[in-house]
N, CA, C and O atoms as CSV, one atom per row, in Angstrom:
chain,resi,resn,atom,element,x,y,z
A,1,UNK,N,N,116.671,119.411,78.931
A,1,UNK,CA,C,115.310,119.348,78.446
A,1,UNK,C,C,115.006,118.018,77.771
A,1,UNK,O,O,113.840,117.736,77.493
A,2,UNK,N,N,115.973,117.219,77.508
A,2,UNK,CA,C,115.961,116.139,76.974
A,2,UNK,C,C,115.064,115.160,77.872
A,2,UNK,O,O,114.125,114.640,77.270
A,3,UNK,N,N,115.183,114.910,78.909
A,3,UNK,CA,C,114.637,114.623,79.795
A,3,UNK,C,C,113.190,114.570,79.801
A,3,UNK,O,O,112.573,113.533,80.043
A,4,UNK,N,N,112.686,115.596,79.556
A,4,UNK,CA,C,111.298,115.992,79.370
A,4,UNK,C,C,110.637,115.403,78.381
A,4,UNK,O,O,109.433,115.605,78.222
A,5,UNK,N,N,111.302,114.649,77.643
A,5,UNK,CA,C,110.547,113.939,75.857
A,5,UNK,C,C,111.171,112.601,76.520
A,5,UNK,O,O,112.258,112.329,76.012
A,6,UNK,N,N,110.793,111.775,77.440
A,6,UNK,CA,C,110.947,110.487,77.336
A,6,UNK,C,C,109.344,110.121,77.038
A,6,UNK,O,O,108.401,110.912,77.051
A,7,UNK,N,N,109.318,108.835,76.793
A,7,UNK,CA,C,108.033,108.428,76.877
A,7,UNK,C,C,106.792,108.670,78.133
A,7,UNK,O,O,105.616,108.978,77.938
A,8,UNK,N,N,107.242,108.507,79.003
A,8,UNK,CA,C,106.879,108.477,80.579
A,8,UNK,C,C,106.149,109.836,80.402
A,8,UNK,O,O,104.920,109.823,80.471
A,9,UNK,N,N,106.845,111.091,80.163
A,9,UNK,CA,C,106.844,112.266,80.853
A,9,UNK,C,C,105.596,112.970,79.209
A,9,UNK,O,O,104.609,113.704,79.239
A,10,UNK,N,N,106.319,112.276,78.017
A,10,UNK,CA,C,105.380,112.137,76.562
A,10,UNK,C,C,104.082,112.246,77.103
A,10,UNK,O,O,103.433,113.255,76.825
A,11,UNK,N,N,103.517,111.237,77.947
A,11,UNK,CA,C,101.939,110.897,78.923
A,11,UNK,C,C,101.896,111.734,79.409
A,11,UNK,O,O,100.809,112.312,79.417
A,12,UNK,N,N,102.755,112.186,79.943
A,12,UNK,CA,C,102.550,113.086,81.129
A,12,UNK,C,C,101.782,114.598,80.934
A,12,UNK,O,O,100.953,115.292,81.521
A,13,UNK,N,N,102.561,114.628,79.805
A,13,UNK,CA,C,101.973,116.086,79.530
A,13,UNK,C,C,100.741,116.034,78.340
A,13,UNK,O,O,99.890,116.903,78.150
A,14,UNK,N,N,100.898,114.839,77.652
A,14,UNK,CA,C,98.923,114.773,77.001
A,14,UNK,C,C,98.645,114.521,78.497
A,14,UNK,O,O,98.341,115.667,78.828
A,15,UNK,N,N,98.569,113.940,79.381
A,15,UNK,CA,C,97.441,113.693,80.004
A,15,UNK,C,C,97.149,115.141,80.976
A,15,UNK,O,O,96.063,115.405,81.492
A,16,UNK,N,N,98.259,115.891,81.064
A,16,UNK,CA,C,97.637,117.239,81.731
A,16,UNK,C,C,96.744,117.921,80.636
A,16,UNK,O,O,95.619,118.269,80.995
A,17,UNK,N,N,97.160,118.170,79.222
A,17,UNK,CA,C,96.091,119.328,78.716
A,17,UNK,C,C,95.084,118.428,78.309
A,17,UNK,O,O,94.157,119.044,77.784
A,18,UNK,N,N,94.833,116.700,78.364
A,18,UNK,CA,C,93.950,116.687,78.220
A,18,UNK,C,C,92.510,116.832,79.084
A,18,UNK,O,O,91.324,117.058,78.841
A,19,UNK,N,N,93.453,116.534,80.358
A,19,UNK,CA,C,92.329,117.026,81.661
A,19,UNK,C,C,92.249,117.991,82.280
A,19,UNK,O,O,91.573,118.152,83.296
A,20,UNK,N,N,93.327,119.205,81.432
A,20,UNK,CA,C,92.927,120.655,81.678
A,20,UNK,C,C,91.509,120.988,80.899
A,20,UNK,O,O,90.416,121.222,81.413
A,21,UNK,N,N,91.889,120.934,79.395
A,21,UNK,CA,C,90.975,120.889,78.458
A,21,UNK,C,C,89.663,120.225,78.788
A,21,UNK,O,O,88.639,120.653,78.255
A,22,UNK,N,N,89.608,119.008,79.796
A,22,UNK,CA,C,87.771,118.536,79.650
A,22,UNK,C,C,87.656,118.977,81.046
A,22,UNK,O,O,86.624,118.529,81.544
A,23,UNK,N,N,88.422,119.773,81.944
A,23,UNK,CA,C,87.943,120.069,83.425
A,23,UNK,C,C,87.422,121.564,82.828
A,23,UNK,O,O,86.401,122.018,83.346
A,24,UNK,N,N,87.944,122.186,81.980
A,24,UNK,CA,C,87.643,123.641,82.067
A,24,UNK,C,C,86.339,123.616,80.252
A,24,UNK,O,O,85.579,124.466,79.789
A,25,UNK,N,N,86.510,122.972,80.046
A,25,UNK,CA,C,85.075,122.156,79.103
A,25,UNK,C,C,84.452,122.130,79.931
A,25,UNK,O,O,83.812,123.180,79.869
A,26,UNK,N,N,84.013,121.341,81.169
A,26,UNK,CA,C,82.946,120.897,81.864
A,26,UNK,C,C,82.458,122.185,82.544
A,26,UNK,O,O,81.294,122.549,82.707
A,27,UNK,N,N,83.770,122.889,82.960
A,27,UNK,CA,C,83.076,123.882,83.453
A,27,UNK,C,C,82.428,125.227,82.490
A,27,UNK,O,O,81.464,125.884,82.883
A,28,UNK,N,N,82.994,125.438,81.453
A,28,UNK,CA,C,81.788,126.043,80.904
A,28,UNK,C,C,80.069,125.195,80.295
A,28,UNK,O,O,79.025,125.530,79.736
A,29,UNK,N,N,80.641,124.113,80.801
A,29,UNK,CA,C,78.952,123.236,80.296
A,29,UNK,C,C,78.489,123.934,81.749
A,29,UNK,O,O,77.721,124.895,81.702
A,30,UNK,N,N,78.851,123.556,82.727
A,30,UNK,CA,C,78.184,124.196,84.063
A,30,UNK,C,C,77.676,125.529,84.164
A,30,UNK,O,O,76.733,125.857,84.884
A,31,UNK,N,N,78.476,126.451,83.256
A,31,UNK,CA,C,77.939,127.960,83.803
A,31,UNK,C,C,77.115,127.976,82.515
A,31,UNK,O,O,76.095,128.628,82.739
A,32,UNK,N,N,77.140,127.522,81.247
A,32,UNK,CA,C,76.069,127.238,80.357
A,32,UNK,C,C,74.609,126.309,81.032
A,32,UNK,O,O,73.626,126.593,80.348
A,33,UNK,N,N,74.296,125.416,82.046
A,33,UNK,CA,C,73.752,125.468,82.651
A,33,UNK,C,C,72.844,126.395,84.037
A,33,UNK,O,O,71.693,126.525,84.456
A,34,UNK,N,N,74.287,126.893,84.355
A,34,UNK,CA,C,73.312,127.990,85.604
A,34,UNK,C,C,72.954,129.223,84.720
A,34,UNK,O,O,72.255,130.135,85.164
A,35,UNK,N,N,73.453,129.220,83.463
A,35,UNK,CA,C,73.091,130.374,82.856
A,35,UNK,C,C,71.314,130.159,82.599
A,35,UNK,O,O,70.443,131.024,82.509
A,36,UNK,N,N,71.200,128.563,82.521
A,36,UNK,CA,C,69.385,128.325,82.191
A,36,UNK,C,C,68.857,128.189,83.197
A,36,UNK,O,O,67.781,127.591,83.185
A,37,UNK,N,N,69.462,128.748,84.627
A,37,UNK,CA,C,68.742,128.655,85.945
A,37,UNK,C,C,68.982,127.429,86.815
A,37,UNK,O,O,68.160,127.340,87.727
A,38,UNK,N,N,69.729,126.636,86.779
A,38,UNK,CA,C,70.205,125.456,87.378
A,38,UNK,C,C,71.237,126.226,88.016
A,38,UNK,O,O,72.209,126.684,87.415
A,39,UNK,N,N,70.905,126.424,89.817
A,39,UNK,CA,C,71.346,127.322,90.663
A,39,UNK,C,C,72.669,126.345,90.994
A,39,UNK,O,O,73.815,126.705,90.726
A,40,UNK,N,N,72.399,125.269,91.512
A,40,UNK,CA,C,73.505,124.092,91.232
A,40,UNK,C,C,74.821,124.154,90.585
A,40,UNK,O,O,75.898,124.012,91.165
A,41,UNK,N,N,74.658,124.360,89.441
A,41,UNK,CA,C,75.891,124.681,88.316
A,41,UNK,C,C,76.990,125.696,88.481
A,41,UNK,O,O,78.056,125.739,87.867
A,42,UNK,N,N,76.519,126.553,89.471
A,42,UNK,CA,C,77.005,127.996,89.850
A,42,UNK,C,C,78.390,126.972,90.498
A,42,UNK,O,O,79.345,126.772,89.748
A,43,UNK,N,N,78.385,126.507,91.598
A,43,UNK,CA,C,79.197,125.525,92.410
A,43,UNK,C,C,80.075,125.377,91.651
A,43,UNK,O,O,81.117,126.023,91.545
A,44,UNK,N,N,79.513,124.060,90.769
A,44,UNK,CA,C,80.399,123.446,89.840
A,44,UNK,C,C,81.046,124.401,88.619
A,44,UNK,O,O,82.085,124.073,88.045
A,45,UNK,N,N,80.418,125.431,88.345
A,45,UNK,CA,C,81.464,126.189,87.274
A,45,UNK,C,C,82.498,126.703,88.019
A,45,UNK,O,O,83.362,127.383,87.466
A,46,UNK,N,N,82.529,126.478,89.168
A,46,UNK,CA,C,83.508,127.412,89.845
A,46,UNK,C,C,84.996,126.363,90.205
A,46,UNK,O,O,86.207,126.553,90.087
A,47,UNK,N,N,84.023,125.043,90.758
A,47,UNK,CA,C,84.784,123.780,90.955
A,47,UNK,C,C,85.659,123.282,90.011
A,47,UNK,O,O,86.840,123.189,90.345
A,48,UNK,N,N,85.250,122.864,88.647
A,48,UNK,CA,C,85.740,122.181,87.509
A,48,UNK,C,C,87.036,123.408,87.134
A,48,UNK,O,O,88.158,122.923,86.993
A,49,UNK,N,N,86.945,124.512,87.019
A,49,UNK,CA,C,88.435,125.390,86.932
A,49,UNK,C,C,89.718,125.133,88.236
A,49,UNK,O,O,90.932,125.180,88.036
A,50,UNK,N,N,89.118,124.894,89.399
A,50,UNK,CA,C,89.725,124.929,89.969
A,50,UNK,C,C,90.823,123.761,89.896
A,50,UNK,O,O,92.043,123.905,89.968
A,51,UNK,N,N,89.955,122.331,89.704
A,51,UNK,CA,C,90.435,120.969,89.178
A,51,UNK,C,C,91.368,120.934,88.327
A,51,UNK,O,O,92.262,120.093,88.417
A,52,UNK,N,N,91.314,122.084,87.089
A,52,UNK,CA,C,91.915,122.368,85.996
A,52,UNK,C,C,93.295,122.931,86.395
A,52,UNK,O,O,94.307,122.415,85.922
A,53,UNK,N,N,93.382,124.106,87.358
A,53,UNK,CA,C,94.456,124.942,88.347
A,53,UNK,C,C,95.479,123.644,89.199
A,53,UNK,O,O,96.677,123.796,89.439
A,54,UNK,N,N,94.542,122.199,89.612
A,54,UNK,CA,C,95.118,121.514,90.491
A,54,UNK,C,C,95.728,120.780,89.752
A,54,UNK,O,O,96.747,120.421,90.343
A,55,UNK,N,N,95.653,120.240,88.514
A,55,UNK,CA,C,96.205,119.538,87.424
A,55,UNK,C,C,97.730,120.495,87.416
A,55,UNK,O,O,98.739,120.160,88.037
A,56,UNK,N,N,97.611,121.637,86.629
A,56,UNK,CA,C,98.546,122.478,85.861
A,56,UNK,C,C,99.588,122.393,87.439
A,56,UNK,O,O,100.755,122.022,87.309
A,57,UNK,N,N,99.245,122.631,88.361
A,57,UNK,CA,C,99.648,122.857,89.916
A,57,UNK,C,C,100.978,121.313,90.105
A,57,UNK,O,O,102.128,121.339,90.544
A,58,UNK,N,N,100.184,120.191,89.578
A,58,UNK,CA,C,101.109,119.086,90.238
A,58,UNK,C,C,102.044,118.836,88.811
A,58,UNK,O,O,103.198,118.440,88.975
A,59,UNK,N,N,101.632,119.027,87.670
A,59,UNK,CA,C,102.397,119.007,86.213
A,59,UNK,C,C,103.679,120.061,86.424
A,59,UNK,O,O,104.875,119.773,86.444
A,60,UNK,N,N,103.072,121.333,86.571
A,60,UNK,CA,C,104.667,121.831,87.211
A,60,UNK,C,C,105.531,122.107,88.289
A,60,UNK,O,O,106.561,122.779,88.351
A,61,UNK,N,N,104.664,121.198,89.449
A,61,UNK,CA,C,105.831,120.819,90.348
A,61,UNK,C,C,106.490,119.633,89.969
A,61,UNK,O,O,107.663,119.660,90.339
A,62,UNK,N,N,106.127,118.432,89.273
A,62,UNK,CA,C,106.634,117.304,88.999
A,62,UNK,C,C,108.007,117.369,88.216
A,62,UNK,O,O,109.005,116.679,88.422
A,63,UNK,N,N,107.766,118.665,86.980
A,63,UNK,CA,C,108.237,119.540,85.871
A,63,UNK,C,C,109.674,119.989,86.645
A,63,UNK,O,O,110.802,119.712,86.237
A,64,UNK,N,N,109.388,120.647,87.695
A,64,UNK,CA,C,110.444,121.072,88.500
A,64,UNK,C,C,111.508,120.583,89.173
A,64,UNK,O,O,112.682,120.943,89.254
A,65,UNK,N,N,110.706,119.449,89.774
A,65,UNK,CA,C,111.578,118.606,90.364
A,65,UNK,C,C,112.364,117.739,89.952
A,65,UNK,O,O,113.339,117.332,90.584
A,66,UNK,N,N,111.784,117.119,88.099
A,66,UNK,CA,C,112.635,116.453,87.804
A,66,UNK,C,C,113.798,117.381,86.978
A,66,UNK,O,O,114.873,116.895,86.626
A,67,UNK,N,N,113.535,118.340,86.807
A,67,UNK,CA,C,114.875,119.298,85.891
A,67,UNK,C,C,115.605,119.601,87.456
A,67,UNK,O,O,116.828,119.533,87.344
A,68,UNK,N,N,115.391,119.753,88.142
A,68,UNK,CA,C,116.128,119.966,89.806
A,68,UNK,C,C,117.147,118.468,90.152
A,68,UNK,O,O,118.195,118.547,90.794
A,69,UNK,N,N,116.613,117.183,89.603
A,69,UNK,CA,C,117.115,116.564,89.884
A,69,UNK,C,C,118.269,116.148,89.029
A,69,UNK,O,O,119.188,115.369,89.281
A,70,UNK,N,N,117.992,116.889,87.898
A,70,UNK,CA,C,118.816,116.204,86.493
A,70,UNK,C,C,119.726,117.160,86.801
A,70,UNK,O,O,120.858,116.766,86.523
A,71,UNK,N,N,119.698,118.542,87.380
A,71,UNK,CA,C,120.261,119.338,87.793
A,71,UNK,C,C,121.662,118.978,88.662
A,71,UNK,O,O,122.828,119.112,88.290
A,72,UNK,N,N,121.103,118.435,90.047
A,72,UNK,CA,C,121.896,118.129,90.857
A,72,UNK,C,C,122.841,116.723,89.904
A,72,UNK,O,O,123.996,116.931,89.535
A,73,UNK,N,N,122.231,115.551,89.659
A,73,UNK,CA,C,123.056,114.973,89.183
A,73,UNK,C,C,124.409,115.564,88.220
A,73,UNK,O,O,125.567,115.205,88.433
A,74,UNK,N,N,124.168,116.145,87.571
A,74,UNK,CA,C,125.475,117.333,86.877
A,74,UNK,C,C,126.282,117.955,88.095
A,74,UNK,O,O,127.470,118.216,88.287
A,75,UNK,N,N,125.436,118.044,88.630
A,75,UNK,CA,C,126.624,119.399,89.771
A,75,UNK,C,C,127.165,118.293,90.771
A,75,UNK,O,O,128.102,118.677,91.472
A,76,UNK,N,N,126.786,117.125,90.940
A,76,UNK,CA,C,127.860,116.464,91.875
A,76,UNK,C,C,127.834,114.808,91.005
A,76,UNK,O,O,126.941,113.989,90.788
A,77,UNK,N,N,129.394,114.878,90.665
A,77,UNK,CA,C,130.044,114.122,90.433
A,77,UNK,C,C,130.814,112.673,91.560
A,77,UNK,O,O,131.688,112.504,92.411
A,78,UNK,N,N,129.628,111.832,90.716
A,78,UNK,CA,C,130.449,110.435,91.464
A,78,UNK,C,C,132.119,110.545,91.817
A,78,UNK,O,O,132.968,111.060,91.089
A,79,UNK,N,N,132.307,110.002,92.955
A,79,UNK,CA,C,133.477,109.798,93.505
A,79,UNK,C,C,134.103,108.461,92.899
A,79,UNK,O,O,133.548,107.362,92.873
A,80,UNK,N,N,135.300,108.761,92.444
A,80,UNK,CA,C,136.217,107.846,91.434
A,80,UNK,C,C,136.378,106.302,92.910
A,80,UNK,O,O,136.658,106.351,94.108
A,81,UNK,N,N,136.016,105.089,91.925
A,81,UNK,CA,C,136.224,104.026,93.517
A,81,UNK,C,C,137.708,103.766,93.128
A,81,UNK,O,O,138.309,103.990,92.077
A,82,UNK,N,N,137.993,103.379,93.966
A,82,UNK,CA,C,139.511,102.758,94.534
A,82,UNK,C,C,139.409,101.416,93.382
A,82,UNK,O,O,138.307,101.092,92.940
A,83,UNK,N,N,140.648,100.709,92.971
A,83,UNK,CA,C,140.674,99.846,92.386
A,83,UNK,C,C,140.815,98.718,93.667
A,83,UNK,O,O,141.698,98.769,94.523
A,84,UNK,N,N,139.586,97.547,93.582
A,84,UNK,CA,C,139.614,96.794,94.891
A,84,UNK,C,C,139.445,96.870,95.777
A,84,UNK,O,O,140.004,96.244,96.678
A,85,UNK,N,N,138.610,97.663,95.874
A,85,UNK,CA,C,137.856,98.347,97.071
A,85,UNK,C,C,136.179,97.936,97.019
A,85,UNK,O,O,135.524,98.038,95.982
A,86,UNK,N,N,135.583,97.434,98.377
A,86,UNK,CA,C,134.125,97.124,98.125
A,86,UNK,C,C,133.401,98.997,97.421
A,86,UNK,O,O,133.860,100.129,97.572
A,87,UNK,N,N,132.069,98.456,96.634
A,87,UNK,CA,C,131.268,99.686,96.528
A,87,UNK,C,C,130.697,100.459,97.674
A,87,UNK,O,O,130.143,99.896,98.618
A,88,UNK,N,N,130.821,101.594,97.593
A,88,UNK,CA,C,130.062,102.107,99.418
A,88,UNK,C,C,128.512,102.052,99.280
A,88,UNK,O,O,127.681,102.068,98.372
A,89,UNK,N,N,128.536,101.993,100.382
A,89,UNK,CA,C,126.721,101.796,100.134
A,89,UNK,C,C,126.153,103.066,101.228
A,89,UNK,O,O,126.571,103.420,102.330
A,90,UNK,N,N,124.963,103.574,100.337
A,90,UNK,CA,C,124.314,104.798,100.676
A,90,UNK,C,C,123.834,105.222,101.950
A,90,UNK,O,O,122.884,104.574,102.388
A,91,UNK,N,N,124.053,105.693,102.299
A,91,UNK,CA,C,122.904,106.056,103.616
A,91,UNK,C,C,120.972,105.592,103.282
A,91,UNK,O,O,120.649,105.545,102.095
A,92,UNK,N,N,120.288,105.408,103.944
A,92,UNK,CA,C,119.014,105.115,103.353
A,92,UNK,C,C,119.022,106.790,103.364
A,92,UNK,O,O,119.766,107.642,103.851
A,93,UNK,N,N,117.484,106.807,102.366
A,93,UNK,CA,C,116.709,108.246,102.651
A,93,UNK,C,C,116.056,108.410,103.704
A,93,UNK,O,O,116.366,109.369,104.411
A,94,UNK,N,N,115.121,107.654,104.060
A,94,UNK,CA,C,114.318,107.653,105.018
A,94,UNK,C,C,114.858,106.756,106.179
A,94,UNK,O,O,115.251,105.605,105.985
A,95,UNK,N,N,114.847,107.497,107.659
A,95,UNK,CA,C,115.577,106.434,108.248
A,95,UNK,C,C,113.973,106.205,109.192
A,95,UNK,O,O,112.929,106.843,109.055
A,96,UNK,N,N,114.296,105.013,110.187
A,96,UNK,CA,C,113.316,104.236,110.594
A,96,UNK,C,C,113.134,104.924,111.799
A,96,UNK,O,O,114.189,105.190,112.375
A,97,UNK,N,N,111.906,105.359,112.454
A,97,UNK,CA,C,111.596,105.995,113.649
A,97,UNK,C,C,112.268,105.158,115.181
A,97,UNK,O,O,112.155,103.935,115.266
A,98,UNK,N,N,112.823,105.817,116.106
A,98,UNK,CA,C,113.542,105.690,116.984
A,98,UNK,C,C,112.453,105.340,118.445
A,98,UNK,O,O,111.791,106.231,118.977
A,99,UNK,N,N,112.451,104.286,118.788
A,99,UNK,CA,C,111.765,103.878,119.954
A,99,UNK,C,C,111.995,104.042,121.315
A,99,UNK,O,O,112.677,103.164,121.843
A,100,UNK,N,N,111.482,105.200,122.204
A,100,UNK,CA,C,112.272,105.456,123.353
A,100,UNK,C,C,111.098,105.417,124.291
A,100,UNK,O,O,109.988,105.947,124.249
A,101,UNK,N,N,111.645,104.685,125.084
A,101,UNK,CA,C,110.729,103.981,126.562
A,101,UNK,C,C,110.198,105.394,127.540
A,101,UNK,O,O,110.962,106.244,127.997
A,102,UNK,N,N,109.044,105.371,127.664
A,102,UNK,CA,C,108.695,106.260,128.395
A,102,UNK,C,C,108.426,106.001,130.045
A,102,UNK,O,O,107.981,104.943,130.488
A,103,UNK,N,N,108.786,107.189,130.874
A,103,UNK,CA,C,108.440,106.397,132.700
A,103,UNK,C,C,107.373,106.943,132.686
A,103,UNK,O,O,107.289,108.151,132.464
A,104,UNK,N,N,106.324,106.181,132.917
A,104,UNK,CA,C,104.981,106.653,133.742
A,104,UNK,C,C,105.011,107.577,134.487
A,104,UNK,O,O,105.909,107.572,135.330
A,105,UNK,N,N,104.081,108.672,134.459
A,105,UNK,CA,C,104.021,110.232,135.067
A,105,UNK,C,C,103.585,109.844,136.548
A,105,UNK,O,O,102.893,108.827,136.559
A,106,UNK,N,N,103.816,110.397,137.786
A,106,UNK,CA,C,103.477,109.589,138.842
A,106,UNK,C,C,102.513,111.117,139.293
A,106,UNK,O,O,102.623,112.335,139.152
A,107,UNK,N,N,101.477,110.047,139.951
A,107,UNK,CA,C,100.578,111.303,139.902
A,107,UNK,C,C,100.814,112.109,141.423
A,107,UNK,O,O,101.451,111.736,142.408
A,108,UNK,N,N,100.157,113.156,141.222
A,108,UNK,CA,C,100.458,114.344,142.321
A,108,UNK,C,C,99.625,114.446,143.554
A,108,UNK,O,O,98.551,114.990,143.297
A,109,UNK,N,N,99.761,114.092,144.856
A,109,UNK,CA,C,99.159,113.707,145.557
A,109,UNK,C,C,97.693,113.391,145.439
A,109,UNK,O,O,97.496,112.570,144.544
A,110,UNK,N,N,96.586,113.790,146.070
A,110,UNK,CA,C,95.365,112.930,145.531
A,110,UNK,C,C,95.367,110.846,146.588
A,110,UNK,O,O,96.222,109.961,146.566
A,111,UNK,N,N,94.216,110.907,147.190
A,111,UNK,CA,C,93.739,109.778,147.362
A,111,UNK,C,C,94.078,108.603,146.143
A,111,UNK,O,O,93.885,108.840,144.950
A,112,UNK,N,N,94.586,107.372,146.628
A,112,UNK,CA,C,94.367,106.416,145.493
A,112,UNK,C,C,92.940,105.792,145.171
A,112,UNK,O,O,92.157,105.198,145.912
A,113,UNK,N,N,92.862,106.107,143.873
A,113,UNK,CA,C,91.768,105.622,143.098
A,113,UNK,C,C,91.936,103.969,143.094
A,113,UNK,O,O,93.125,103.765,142.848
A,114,UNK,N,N,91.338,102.877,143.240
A,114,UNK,CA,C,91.555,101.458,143.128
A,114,UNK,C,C,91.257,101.345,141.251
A,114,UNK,O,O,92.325,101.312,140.640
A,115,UNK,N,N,90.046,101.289,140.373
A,115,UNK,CA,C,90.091,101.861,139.128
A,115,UNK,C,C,91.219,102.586,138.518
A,115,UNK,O,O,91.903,102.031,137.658
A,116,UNK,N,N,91.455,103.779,138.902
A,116,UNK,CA,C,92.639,104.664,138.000
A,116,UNK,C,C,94.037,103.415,138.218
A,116,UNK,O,O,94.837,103.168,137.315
A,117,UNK,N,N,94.067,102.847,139.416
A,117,UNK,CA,C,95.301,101.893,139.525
A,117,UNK,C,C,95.326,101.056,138.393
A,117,UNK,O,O,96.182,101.000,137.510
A,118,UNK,N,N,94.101,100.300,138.545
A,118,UNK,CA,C,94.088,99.279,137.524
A,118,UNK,C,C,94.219,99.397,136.257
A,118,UNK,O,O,94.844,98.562,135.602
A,119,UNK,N,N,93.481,100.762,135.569
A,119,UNK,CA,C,94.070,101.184,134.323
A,119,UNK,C,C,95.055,101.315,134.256
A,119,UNK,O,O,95.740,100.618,133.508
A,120,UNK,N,N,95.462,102.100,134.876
A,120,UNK,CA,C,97.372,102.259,134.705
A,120,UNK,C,C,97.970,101.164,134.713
A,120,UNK,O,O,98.950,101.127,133.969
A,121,UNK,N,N,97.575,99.581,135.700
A,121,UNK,CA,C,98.328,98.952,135.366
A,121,UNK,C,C,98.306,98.218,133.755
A,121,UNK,O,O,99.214,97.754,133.065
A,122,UNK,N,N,96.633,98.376,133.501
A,122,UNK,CA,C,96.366,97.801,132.421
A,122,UNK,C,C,97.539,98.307,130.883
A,122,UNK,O,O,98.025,97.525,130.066
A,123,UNK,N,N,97.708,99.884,130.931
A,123,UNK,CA,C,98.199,100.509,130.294
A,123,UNK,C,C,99.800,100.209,130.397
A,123,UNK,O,O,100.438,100.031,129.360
A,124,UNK,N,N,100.394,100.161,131.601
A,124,UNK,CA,C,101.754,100.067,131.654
A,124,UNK,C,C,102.259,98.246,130.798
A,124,UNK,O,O,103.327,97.818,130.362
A,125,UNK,N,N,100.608,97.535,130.920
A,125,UNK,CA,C,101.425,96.436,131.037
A,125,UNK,C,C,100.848,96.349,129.221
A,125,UNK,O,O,101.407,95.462,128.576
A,126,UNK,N,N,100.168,96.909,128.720
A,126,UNK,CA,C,100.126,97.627,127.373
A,126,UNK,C,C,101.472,98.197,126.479
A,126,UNK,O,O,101.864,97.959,125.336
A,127,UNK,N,N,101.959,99.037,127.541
A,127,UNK,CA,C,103.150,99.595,126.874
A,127,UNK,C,C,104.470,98.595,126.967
A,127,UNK,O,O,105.416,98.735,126.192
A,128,UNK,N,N,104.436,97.468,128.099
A,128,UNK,CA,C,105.306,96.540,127.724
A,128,UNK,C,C,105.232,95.417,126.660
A,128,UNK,O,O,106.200,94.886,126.117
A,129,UNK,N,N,104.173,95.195,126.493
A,129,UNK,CA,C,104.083,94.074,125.533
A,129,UNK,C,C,103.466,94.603,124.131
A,129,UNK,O,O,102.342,94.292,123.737
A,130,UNK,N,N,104.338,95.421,123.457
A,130,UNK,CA,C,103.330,96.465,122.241
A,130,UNK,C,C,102.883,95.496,121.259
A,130,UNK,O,O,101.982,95.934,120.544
A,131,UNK,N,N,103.360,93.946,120.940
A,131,UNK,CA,C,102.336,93.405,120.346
A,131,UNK,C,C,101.310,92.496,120.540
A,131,UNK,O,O,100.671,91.818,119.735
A,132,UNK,N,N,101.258,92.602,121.809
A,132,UNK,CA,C,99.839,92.060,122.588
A,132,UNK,C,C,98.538,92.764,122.025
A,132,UNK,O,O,98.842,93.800,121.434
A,133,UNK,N,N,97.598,92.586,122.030
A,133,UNK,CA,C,96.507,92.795,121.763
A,133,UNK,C,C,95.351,93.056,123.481
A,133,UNK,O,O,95.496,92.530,124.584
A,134,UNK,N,N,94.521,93.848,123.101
A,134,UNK,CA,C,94.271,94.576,124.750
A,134,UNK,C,C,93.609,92.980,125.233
A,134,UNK,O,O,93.919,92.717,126.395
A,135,UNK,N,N,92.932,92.109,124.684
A,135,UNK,CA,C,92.416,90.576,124.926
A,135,UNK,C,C,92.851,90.175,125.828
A,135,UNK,O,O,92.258,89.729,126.811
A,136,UNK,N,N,94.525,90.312,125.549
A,136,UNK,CA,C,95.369,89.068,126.043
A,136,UNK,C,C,95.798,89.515,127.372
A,136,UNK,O,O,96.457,88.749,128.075
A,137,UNK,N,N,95.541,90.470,127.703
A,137,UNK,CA,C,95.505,91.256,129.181
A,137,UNK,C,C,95.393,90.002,130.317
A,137,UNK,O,O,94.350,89.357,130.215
A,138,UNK,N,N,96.161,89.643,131.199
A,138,UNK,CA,C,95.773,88.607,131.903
A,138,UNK,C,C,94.911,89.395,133.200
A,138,UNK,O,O,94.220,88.566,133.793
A,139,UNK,N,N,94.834,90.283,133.565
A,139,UNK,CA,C,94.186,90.858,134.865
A,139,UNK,C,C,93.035,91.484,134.609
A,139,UNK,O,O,92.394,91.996,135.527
């Protein structure tokens, strides 16, 4: 729980009740409005709680995740390094999307179109040069 009283997280939680507190303020100014016939207000008293729900909503998933993480750090223990041994280095988290060449679908009998050709070639010769720009198309 220590964790939870750094400075960072200190903000964190004035700044949820303080924008629980003026989202669910505003919304009783709103239904204190439709209460004087401002049909309008009806909306918004309903809106401004909800804002209030979406606040409390990301405060304790944030809440969660970091006691989850302080968590895991306890339950797995760094591996002792070798004396003279390089440091290992991590796997990334996110790895980089994988680029795989596609064959053009060949179409199913049917007359040749002279047009549909030319797009396709336009397109194939699109998919070879992916940082060409459609301009630079020589045909």
């Amino acid at each position: 729980m220590k964790r939870l009283w750094t400075p960072a997280w200190i903000a964190r939680h004035v700044a949820m009740v303080v924008l629980v507190v003026g989202f669910l303020g505003l919304g009783w100014w709103q239904v204190t409005r439709a209460a004087e016939g401002n049909s309008l207000s009806f909306g918004y008293a309903i809106e401004w709680p909800v804002f209030a729900g979406f606040v409390v909503f990301v405060w304790w998933r944030e809440l969660r995740h970091a006691l989850r993480a302080s968590r895991e750090e306890r339950a797995t223990p760094a591996p002792p390094a070798a004396a003279g041994s390089e440091p290992a280095v991590a796997a990334p988290a996110v790895r980089r999307p994988v680029r795989v060449s596609r064959v053009p679908a060949v179409p199913v009998g049917g007359g040749d179109d002279g047009e549909l050709a030319a797009y396709n070639r336009y397109l194939s010769w699109l998919n070879a040069n992916p940082g060409a720009k459609p301009g630079d198309y020589p045909g």
